[in-house]
N, CA, C and O atoms as a GROMACS GRO file, in nm:
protein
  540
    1UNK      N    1   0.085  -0.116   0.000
    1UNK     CA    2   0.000   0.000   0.000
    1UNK      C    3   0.089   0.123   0.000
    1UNK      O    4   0.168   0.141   0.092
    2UNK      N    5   0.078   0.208  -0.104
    2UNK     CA    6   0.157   0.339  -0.084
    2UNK      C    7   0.115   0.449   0.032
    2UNK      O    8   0.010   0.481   0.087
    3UNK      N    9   0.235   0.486   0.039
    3UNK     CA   10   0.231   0.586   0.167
    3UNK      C   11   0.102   0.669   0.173
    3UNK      O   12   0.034   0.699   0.271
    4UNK      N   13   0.081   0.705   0.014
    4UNK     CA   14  -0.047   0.849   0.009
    4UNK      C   15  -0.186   0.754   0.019
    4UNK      O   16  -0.269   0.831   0.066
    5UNK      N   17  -0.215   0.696   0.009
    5UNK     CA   18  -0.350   0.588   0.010
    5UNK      C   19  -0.345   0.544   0.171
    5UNK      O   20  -0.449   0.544   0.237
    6UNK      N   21  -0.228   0.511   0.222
    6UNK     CA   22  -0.248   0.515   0.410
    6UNK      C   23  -0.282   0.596   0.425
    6UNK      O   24  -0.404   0.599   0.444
    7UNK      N   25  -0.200   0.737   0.430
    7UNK     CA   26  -0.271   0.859   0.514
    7UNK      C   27  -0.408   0.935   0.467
    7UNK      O   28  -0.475   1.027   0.515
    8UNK      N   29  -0.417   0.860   0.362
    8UNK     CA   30  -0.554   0.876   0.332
    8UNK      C   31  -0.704   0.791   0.385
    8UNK      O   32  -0.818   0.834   0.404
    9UNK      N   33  -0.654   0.676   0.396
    9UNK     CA   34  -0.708   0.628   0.520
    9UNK      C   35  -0.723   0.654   0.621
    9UNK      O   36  -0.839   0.661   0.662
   10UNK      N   37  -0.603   0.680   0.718
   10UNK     CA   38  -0.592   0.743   0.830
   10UNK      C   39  -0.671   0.830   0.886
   10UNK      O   40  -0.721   0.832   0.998
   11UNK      N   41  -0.680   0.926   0.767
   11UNK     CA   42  -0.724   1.062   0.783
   11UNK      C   43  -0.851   1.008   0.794
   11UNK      O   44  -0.898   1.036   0.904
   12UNK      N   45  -0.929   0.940   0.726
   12UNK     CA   46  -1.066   0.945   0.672
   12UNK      C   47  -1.172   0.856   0.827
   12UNK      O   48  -1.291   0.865   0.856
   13UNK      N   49  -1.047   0.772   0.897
   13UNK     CA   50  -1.087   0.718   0.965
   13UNK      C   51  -1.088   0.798   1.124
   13UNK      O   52  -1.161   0.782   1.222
   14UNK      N   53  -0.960   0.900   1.095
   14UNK     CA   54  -0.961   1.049   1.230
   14UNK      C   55  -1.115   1.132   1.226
   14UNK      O   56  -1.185   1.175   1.318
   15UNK      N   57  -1.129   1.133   1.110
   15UNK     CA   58  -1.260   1.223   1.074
   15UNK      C   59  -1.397   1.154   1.090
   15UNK      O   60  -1.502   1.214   1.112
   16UNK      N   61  -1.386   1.042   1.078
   16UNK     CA   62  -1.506   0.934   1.119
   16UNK      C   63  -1.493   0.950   1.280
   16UNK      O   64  -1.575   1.012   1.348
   17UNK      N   65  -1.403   0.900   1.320
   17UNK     CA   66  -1.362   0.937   1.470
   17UNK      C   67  -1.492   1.086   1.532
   17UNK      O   68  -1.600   1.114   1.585
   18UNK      N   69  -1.376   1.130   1.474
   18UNK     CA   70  -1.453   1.290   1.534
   18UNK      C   71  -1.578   1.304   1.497
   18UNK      O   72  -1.650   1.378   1.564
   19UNK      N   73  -1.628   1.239   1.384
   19UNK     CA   74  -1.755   1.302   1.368
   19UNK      C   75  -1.909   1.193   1.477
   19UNK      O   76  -2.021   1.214   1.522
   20UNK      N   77  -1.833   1.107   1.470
   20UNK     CA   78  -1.941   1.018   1.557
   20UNK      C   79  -1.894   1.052   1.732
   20UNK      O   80  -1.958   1.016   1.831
   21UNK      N   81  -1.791   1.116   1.732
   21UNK     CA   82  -1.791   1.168   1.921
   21UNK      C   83  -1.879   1.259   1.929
   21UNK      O   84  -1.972   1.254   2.010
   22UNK      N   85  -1.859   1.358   1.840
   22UNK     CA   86  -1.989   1.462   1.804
   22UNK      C   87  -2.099   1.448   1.776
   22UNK      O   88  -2.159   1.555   1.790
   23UNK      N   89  -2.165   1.364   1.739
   23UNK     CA   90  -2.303   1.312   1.753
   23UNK      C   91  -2.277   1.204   1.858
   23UNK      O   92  -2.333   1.109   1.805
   24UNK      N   93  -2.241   1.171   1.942
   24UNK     CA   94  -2.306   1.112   2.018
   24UNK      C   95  -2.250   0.962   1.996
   24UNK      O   96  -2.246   0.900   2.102
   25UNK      N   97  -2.213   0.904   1.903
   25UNK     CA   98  -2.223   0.776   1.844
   25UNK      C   99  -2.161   0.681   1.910
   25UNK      O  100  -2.208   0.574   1.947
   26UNK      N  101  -2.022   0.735   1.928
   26UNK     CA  102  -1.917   0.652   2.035
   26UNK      C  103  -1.933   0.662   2.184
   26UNK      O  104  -1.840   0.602   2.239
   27UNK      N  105  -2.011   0.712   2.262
   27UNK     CA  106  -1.984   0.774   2.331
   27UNK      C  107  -2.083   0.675   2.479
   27UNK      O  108  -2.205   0.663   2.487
   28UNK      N  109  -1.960   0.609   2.595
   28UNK     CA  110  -2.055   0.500   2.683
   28UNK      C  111  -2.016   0.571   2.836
   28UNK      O  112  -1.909   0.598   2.891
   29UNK      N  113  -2.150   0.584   2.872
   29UNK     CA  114  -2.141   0.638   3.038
   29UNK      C  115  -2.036   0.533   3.108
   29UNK      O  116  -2.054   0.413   3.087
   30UNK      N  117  -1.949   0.566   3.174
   30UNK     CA  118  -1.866   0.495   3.248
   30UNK      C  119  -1.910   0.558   3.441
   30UNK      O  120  -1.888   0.662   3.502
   31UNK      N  121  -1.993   0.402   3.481
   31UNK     CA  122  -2.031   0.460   3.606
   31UNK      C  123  -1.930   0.387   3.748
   31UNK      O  124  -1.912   0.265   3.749
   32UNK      N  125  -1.911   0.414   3.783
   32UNK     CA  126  -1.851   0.332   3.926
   32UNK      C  127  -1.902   0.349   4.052
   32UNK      O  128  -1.866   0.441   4.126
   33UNK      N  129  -1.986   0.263   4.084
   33UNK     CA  130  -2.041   0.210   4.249
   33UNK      C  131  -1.970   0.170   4.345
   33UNK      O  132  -1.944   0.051   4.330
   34UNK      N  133  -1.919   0.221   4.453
   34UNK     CA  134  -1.908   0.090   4.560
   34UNK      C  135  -2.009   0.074   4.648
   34UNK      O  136  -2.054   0.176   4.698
   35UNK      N  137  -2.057  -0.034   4.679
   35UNK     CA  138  -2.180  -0.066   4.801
   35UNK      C  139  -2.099  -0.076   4.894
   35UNK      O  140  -1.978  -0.090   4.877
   36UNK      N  141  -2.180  -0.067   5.049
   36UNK     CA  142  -2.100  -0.108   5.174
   36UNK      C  143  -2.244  -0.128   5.235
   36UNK      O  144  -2.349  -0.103   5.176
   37UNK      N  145  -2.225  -0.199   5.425
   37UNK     CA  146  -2.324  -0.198   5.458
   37UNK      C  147  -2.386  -0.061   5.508
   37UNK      O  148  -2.318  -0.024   5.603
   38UNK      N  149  -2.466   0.008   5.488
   38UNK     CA  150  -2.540  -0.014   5.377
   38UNK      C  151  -2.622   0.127   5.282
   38UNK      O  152  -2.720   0.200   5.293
   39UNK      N  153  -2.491   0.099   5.178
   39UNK     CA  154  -2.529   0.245   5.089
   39UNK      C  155  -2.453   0.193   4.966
   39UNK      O  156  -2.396   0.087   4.941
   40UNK      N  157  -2.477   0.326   4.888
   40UNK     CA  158  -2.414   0.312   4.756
   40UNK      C  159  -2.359   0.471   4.779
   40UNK      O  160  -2.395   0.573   4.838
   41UNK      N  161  -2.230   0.416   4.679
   41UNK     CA  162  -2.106   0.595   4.660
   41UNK      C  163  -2.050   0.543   4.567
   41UNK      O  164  -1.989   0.436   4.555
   42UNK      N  165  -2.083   0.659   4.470
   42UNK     CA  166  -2.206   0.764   4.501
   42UNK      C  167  -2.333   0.746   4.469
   42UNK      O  168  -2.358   0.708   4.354
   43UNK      N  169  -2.441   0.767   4.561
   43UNK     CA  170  -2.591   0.786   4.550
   43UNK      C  171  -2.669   0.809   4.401
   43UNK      O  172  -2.762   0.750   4.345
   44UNK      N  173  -2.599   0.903   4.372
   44UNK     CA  174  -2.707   0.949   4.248
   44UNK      C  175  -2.584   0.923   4.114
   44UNK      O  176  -2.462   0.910   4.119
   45UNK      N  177  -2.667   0.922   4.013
   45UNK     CA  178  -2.583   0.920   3.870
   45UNK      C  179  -2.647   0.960   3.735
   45UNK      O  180  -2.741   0.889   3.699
   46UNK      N  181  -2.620   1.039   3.673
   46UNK     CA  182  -2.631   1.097   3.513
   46UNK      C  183  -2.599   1.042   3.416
   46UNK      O  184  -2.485   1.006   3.385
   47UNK      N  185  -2.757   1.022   3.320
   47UNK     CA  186  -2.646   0.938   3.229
   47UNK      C  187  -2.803   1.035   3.072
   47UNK      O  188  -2.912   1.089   3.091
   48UNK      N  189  -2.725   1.009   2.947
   48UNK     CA  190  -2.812   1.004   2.849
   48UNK      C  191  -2.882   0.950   2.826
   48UNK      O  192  -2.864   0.836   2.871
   49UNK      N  193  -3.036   0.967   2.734
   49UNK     CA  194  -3.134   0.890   2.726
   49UNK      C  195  -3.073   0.786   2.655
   49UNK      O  196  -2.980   0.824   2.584
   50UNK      N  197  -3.098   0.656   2.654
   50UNK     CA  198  -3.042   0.546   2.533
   50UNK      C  199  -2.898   0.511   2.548
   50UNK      O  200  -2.857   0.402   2.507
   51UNK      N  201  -2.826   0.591   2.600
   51UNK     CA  202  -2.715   0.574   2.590
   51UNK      C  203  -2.668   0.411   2.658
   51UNK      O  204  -2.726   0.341   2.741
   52UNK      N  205  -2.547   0.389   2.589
   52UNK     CA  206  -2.486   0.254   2.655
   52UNK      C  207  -2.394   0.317   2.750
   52UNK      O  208  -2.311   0.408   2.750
   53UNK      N  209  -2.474   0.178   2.880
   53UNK     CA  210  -2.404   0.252   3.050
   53UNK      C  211  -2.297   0.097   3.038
   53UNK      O  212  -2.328  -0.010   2.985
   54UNK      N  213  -2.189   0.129   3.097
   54UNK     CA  214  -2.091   0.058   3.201
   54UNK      C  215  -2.087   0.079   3.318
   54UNK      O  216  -2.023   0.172   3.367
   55UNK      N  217  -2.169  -0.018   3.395
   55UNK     CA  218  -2.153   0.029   3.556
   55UNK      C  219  -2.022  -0.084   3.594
   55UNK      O  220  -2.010  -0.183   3.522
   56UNK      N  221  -1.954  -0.067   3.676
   56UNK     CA  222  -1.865  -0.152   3.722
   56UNK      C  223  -1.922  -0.105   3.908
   56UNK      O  224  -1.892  -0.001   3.966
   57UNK      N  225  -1.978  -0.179   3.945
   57UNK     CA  226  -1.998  -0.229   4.061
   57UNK      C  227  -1.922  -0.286   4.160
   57UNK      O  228  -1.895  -0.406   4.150
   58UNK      N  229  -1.877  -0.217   4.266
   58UNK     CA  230  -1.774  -0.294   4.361
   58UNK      C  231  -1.845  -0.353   4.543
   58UNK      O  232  -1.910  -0.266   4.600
   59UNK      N  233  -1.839  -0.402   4.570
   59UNK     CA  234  -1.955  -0.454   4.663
   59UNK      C  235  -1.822  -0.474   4.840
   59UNK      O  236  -1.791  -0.573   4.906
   60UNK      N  237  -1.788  -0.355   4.851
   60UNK     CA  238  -1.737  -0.327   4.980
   60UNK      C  239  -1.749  -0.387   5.092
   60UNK      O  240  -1.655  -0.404   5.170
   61UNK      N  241  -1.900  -0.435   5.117
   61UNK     CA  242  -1.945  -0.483   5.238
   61UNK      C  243  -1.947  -0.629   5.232
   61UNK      O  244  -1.914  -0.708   5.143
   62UNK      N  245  -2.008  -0.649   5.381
   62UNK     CA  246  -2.000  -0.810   5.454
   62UNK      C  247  -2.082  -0.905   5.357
   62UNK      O  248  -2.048  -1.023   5.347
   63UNK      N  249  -2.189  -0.854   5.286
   63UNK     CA  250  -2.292  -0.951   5.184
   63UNK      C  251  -2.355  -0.858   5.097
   63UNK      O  252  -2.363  -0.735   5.101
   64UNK      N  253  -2.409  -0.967   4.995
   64UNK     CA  254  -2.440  -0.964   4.864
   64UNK      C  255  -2.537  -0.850   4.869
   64UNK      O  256  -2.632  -0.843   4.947
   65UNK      N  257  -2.498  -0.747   4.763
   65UNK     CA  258  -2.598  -0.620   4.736
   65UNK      C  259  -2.629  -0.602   4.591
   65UNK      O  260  -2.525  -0.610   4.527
   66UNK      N  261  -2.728  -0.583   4.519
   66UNK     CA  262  -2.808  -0.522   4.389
   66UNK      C  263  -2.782  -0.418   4.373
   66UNK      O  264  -2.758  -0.356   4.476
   67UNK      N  265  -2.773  -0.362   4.275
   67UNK     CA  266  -2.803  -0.229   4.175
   67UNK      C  267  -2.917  -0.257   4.143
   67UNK      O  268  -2.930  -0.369   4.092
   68UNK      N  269  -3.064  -0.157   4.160
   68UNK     CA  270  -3.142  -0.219   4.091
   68UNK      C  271  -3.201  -0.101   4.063
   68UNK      O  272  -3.201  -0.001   4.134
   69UNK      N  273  -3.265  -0.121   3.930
   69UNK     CA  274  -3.285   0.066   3.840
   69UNK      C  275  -3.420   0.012   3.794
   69UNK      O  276  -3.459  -0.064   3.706
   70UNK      N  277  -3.485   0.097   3.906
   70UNK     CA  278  -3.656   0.075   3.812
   70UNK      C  279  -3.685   0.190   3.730
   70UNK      O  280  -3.605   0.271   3.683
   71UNK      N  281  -3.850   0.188   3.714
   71UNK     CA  282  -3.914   0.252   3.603
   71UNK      C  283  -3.887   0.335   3.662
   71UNK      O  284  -3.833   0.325   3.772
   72UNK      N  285  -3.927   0.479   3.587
   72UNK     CA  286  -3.945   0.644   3.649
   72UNK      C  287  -4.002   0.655   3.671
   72UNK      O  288  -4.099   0.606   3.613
   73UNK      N  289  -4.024   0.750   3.811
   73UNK     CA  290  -4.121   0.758   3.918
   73UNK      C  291  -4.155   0.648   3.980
   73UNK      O  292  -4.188   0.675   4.096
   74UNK      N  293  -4.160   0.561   3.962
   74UNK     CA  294  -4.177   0.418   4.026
   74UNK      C  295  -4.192   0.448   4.230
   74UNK      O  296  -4.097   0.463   4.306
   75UNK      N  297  -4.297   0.449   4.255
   75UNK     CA  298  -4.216   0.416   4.440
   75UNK      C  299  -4.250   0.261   4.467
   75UNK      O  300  -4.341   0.182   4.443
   76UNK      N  301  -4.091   0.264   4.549
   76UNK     CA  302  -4.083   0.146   4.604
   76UNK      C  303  -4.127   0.090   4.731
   76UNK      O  304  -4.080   0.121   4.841
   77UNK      N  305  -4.200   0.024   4.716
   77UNK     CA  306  -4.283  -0.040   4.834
   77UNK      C  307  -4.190  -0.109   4.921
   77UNK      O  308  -4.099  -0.184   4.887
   78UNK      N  309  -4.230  -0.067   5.059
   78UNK     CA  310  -4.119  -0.184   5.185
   78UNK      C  311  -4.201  -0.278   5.244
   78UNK      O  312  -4.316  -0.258   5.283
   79UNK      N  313  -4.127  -0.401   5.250
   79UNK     CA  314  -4.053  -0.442   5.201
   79UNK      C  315  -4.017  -0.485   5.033
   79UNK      O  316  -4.091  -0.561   4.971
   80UNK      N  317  -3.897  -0.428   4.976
   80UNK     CA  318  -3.880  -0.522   4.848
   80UNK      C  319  -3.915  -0.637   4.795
   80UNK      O  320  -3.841  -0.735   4.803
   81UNK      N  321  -4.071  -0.640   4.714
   81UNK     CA  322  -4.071  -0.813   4.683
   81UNK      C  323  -4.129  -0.833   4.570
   81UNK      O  324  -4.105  -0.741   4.492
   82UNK      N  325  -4.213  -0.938   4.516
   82UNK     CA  326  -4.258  -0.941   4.398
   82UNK      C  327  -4.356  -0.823   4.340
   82UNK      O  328  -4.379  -0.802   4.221
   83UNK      N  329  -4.429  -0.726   4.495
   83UNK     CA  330  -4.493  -0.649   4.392
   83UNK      C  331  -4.405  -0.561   4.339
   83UNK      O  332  -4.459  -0.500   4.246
   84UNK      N  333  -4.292  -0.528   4.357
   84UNK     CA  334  -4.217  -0.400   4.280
   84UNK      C  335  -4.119  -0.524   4.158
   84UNK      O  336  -4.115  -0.458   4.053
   85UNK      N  337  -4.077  -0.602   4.142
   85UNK     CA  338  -4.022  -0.703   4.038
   85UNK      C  339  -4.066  -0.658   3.908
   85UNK      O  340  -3.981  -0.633   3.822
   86UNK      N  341  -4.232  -0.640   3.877
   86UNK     CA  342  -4.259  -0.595   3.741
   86UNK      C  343  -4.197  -0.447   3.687
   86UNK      O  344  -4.180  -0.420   3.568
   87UNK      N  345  -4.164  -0.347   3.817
   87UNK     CA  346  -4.153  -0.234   3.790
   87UNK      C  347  -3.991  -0.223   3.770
   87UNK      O  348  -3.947  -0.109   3.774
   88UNK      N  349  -3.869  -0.363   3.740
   88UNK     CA  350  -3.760  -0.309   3.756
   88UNK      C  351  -3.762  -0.308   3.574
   88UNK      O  352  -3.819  -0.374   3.486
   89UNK      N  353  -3.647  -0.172   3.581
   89UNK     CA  354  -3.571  -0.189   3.425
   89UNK      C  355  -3.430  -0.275   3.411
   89UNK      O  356  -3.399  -0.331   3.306
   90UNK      N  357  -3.358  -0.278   3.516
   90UNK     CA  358  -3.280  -0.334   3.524
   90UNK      C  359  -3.174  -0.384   3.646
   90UNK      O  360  -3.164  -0.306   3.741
   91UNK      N  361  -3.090  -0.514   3.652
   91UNK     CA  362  -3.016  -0.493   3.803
   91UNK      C  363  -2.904  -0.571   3.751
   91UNK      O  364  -2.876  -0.615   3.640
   92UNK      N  365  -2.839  -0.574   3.889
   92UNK     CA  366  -2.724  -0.628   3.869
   92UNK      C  367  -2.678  -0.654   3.998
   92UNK      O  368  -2.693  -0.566   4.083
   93UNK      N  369  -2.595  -0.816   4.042
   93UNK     CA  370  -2.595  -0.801   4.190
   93UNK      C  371  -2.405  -0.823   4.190
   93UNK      O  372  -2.331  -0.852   4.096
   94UNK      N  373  -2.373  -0.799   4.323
   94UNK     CA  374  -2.277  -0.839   4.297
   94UNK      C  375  -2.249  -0.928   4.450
   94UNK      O  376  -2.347  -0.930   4.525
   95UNK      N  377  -2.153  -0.982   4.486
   95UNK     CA  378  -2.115  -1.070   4.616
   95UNK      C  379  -2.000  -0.965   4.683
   95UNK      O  380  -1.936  -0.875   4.630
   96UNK      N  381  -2.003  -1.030   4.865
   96UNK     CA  382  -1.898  -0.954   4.919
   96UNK      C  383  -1.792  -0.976   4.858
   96UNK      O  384  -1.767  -1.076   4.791
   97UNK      N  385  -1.704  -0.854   4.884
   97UNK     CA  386  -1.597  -0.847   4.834
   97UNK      C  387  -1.565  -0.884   4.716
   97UNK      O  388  -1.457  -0.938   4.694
   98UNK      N  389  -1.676  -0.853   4.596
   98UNK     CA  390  -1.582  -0.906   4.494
   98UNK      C  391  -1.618  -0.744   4.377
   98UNK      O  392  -1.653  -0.640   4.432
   99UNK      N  393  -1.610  -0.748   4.294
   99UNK     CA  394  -1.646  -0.639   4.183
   99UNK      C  395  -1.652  -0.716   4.027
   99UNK      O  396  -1.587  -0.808   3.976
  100UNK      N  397  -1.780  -0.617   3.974
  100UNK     CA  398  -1.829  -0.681   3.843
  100UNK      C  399  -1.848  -0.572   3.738
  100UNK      O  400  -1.900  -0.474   3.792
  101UNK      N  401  -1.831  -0.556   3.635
  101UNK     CA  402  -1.888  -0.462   3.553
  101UNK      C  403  -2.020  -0.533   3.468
  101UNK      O  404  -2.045  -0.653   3.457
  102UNK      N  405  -2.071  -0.454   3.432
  102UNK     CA  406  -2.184  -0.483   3.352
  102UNK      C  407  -2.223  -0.371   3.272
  102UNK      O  408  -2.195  -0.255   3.303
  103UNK      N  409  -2.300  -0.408   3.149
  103UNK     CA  410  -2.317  -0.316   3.024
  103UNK      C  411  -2.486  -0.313   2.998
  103UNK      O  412  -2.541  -0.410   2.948
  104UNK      N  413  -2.537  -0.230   3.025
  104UNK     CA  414  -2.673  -0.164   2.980
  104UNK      C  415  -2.717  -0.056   2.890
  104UNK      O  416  -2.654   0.042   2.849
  105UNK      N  417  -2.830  -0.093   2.870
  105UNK     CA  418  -2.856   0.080   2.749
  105UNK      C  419  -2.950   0.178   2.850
  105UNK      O  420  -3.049   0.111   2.880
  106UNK      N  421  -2.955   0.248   2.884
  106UNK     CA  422  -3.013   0.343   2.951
  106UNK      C  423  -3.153   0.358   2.888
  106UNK      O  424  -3.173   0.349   2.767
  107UNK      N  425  -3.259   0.384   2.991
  107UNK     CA  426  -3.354   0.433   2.964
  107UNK      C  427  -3.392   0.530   2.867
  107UNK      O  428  -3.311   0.623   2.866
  108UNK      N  429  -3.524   0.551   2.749
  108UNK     CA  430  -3.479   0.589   2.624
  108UNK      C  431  -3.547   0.758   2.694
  108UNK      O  432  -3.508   0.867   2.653
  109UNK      N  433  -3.625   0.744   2.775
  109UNK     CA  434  -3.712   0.872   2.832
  109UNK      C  435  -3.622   0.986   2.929
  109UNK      O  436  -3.552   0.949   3.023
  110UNK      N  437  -3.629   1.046   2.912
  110UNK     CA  438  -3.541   1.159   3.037
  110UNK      C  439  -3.673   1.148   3.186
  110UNK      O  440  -3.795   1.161   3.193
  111UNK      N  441  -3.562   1.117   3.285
  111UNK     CA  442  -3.673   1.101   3.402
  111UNK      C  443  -3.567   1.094   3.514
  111UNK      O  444  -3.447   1.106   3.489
  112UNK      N  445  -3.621   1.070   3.653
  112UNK     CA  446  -3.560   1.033   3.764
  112UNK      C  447  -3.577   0.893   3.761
  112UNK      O  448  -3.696   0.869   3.741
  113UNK      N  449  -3.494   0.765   3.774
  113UNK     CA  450  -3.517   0.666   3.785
  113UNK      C  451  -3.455   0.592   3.915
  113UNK      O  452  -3.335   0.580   3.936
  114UNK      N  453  -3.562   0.545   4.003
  114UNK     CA  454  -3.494   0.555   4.111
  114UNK      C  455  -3.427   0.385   4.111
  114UNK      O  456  -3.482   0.290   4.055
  115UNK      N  457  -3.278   0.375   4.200
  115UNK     CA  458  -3.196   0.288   4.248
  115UNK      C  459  -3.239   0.238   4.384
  115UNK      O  460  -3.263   0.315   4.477
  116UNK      N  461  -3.250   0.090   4.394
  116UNK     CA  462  -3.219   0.022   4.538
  116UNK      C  463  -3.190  -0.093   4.537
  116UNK      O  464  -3.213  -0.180   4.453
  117UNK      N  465  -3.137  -0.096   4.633
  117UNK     CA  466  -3.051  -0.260   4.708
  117UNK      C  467  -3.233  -0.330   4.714
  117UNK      O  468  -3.331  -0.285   4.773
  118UNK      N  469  -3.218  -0.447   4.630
  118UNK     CA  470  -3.297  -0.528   4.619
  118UNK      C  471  -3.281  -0.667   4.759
  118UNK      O  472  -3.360  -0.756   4.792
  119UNK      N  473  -3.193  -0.643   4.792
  119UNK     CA  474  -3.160  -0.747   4.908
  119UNK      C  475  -3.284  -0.732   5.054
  119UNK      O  476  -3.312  -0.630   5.117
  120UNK      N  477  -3.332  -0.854   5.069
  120UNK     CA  478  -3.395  -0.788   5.219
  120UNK      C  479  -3.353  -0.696   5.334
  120UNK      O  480  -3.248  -0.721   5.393
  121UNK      N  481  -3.426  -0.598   5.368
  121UNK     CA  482  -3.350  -0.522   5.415
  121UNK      C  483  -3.270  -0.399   5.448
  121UNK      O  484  -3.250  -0.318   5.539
  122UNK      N  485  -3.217  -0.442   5.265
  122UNK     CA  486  -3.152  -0.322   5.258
  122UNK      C  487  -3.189  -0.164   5.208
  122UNK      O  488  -3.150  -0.054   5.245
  123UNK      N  489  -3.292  -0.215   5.096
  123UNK     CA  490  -3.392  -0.067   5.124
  123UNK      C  491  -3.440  -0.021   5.238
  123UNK      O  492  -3.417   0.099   5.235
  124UNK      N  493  -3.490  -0.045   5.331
  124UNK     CA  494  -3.512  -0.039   5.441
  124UNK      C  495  -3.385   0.048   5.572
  124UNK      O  496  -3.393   0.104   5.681
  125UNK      N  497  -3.286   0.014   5.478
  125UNK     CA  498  -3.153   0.052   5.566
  125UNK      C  499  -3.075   0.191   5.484
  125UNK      O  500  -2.969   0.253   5.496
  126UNK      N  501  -3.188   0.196   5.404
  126UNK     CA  502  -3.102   0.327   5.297
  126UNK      C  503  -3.059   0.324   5.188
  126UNK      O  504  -3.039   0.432   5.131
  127UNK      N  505  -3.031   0.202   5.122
  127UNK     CA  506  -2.967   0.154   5.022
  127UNK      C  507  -3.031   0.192   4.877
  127UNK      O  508  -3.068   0.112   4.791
  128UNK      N  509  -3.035   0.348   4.872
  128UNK     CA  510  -3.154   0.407   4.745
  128UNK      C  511  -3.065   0.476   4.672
  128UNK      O  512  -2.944   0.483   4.690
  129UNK      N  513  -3.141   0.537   4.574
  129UNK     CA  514  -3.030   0.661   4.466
  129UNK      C  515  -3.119   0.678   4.347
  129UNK      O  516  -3.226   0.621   4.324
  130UNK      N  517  -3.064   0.755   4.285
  130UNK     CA  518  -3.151   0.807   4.182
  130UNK      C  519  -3.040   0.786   4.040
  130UNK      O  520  -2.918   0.789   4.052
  131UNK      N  521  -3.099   0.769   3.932
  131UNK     CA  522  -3.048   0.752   3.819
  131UNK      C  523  -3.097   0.838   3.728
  131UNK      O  524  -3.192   0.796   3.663
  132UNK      N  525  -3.051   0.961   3.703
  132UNK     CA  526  -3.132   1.046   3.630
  132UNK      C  527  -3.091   1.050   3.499
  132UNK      O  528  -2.972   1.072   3.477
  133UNK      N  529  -3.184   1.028   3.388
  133UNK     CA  530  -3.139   1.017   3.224
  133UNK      C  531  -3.163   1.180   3.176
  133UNK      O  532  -3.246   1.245   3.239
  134UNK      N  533  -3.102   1.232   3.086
  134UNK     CA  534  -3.123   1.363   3.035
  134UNK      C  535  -3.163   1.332   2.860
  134UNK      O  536  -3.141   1.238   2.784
  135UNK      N  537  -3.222   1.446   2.848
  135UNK     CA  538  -3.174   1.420   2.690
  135UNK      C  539  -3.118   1.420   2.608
  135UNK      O  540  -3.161   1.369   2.504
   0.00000   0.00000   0.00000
């Protein structure tokens, strides 16, 4: 391949680059949790409508805690049990002491979407947050 046909590539592929950071195209929420007993840090998190989330989840404490991201507006009933199950969008659990990432698409609506420790209990103990999507 001659030199002028690489950097012509190059180029074409810098400019693809840039033009999909600028719309949006490439572009993945990178979130980081740690749980302990019994909370999440940090509490709240921002992300785009649709957008693809990376949460990497680290689980600090003595036992097993959820990420769990329901509908918007959703309230969560105490104790956590099957009647709020229909209302989740998504979770993710992780075990003591260990850490997990996981990959989601975000909610497509701009809203407050609220977070809780799905574990018995642990809503009950505080274990809430908010997930707010923008547009």
């Amino acid at each position: 391949m001659s030199f002028s046909r690489l950097s012509s590539l190059v180029g074409a592929a810098l400019i693809l680059g840039v033009l999909l950071t600028a719309c949006g195209g490439a572009s993945t929420a990178n979130l980081s949790v740690v749980t302990t007993d019994f909370a999440f840090t940090p509490t709240d998190a921002t992300v785009a409508a649709g957008q693809e989330v990376s949460l990497t989840l680290t689980n600090n404490g003595s036992v097993e805690h959820e990420w769990v991201l329901m509908e918007a507006g959703y309230q969560v009933t105490t104790p956590f049990d099957d009647d709020d199950e229909p209302h989740v969008y998504w979770e993710g659990e992780v075990d003591a002491g260990e850490s997990m990432t996981f990959t989601f698409t975000a909610p497509s609506e701009p809203g407050g979407y609220p977070i809780v420790c799905g574990v018995a209990g642990h809503l009950e103990a505080g274990m809430v947050g908010t997930l707010t999507v923008t547009e």
